[in-house]
C-alpha positions as CSV (number, residue, x, y, z in Angstrom):
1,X,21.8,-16.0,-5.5
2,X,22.8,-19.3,-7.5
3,X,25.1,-17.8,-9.6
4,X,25.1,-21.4,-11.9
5,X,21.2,-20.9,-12.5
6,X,21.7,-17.4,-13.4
7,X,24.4,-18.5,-16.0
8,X,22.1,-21.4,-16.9
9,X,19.2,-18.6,-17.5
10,X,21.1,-15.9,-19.6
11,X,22.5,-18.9,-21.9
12,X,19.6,-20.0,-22.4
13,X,18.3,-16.3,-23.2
14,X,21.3,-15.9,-25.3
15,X,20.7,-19.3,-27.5
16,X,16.9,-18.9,-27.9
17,X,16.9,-14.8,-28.6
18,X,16.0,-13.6,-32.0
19,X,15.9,-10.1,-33.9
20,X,12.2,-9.6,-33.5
21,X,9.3,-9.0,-31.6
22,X,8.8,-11.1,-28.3
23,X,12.2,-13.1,-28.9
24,X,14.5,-10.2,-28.4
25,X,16.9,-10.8,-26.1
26,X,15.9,-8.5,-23.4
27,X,12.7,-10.5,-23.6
28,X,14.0,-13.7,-22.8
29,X,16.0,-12.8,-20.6
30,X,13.3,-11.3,-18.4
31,X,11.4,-14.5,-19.0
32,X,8.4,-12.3,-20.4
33,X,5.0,-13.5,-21.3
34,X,3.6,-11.2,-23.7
35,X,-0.6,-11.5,-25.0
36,X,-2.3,-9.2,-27.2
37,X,-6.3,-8.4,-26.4
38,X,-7.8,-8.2,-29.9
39,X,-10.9,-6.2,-28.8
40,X,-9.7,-3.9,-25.9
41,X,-6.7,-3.3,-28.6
42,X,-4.3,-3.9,-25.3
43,X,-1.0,-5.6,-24.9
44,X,0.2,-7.5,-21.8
45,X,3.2,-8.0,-20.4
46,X,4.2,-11.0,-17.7
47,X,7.0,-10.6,-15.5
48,X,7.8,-13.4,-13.5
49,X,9.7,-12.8,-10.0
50,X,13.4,-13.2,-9.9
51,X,16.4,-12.7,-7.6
52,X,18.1,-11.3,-10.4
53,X,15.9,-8.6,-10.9
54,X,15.7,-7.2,-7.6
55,X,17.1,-3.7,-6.0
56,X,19.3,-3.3,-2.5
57,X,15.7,-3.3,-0.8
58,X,14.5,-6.1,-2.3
59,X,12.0,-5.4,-4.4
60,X,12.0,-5.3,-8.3
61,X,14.3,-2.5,-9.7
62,X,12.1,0.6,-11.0
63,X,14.2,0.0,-14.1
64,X,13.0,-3.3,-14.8
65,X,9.9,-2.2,-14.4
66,X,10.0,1.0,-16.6
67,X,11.7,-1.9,-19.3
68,X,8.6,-3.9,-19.3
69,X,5.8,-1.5,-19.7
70,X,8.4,0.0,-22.2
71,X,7.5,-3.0,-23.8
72,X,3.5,-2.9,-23.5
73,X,3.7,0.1,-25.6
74,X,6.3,-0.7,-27.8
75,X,4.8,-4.3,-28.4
76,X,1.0,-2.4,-28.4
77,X,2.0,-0.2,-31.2
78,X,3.9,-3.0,-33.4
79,X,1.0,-5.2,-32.9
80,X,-2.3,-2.7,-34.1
81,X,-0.4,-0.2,-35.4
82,X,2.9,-0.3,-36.8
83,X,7.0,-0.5,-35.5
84,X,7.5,2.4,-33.5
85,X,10.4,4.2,-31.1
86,X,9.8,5.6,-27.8
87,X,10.0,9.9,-28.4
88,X,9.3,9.9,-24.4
89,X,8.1,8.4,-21.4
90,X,7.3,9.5,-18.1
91,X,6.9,6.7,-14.9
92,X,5.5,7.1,-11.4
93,X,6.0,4.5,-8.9
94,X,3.0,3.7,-6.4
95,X,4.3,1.1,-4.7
96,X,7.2,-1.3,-4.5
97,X,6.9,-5.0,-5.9
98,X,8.1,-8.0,-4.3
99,X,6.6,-11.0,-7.0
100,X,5.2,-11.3,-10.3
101,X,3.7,-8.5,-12.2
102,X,1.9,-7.8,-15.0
103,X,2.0,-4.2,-17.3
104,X,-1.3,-3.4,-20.0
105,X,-0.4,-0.9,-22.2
106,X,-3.3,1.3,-24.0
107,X,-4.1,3.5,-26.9
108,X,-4.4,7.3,-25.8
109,X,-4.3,8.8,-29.1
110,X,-2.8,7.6,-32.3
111,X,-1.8,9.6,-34.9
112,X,-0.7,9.0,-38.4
113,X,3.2,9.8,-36.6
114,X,3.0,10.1,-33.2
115,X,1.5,7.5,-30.8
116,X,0.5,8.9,-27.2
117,X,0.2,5.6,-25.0
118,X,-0.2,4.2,-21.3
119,X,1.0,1.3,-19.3
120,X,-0.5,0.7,-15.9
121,X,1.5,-1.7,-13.5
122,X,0.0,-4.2,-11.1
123,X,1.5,-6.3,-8.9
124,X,0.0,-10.5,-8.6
125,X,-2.6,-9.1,-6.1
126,X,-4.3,-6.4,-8.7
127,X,-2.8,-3.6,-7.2
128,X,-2.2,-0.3,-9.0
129,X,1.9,-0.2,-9.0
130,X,2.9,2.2,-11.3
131,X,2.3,4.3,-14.3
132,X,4.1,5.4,-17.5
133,X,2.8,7.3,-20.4
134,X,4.6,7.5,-23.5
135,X,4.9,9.6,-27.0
136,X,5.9,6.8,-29.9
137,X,7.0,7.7,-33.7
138,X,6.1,5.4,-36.0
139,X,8.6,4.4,-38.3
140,X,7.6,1.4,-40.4
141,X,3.8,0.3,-41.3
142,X,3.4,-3.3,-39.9
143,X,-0.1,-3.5,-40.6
């Protein structure tokens, strides 16, 4: 690993990071691209590839990945809804992931308190990759 381009990257994460939705550090520094789909009420989340981010095997670290669909929902909610905090999630891992990825969270149920959401996981090729539904109270009206 190029530890100078790693240094370069979490600077850069560091100087461009901001105390809100989508500039949060966390979120640069994953490099994440994150879209909203007005009428399938879904958010996606982009995560680009990296060294970095990878396990002793090689493949992205489960808790990457659990981060960024943490984010779908979390970003979903904010978005249509209003702020919220994760109350629980549960993950299942299908299959290990080598490149870019891509999470859609959903609406299951929402609730005037609780939001029940998912996030499905699919690696560049479209492949089911893993799973994580969530409980979310909301805590401030956004919208």
């Amino acid at each position: 690993m190029d530890h100078t381009a790693i240094r370069r990257h979490v600077d850069s994460a560091l100087t461009e990071a901001r105390p809100e939705f989508g500039s949060f550090f966390l979120a640069k520094f994953l490099d994440l691209g994150i879209t909203y789909d007005e009428d399938e009420q879904t958010c996606t989340v982009r995560l680009p590839a990296s060294p970095m981010l990878s396990n002793p095997q090689g493949s992205i670290h489960g808790g990457v990945l659990t981060t960024v669909m943490d984010i779908s929902m979390g970003h979903l909610s904010h978005h249509f809804l209003s702020t919220a905090v994760t109350l629980e999630m549960n993950t299942r891992f299908f299959r290990p992931i080598h490149g870019d990825c891509h999470a859609i969270g959903r609406f299951l149920k929402t609730g005037r308190k609780i939001v029940h959401m998912e996030s499905h996981l699919y690696d560049a090729e479209g492949q089911l990759c893993a799973l994580a539904v969530g409980s979310w109270h909301r805590i401030k009206k956004s919208r």
